[in-house]
Structures are given as structure tokens and as C-alpha cells.
N, C-alpha and C positions, 0 to 999 in steps of 0.2 A: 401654482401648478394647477392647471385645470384636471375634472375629474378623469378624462377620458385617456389621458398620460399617467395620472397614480392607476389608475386601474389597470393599462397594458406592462406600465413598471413592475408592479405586485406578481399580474401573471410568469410575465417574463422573469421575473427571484424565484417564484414557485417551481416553474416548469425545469429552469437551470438546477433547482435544489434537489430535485425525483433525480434530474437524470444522474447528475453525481454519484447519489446514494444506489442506482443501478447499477452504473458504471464499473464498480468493484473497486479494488483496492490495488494501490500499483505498489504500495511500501508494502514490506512484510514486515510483521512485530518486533518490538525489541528483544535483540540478543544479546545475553550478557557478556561481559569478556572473560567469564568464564567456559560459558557456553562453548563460546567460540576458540577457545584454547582445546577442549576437548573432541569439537567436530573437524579440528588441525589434527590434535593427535591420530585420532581414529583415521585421517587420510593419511597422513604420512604412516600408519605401520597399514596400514593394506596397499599402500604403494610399493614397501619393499618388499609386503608377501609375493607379489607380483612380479619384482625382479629374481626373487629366488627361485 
């Protein structure tokens, strides 16, 4: 590999690496399944406060 292709390579892993890390984040953290039985609960009883 000549040097003039490792060096636009590198750049080009560099510049992809920034913008990722700008980019933000599209997953949100893990929720446990507990977590998530309780932010269920918490919807279904303000869903029936809602019908009453």
C-alpha cells in the first residue's frame, strides 16, 4: 500500500470516527424488565384514571 492511500485511509477512519461520536446516540440504555413492568404498570392505572 503506497503511502499516499494509508494516509487518505487513516484520515477517512478519523473523520468517520468524530462524526459518529457527534452524531448522538439513536439506542437508548438498557431497561430492565423490571423497569419496564413498572413504567406498564404506571400506564395502565393512568389509563383507567382516564376512563373514569
Amino acid at each position: 500500500m503506497n503511502r499516499k492511500k494509508k494516509l487518505t485511509q487513516i484520515h477517512k477512519k478519523r473523520v468517520k470516527a468524530v462524526a459518529a461520536k457527534n452524531s448522538g446516540k439513536k439506542k437508548s440504555g438498557y431497561v430492565s424488565k423490571a423497569e419496564r413492568a413498572k413504567l406498564e404498570a404506571a400506564a395502565q392505572a393512568e389509563e383507567q384514571e382516564q376512563t373514569e
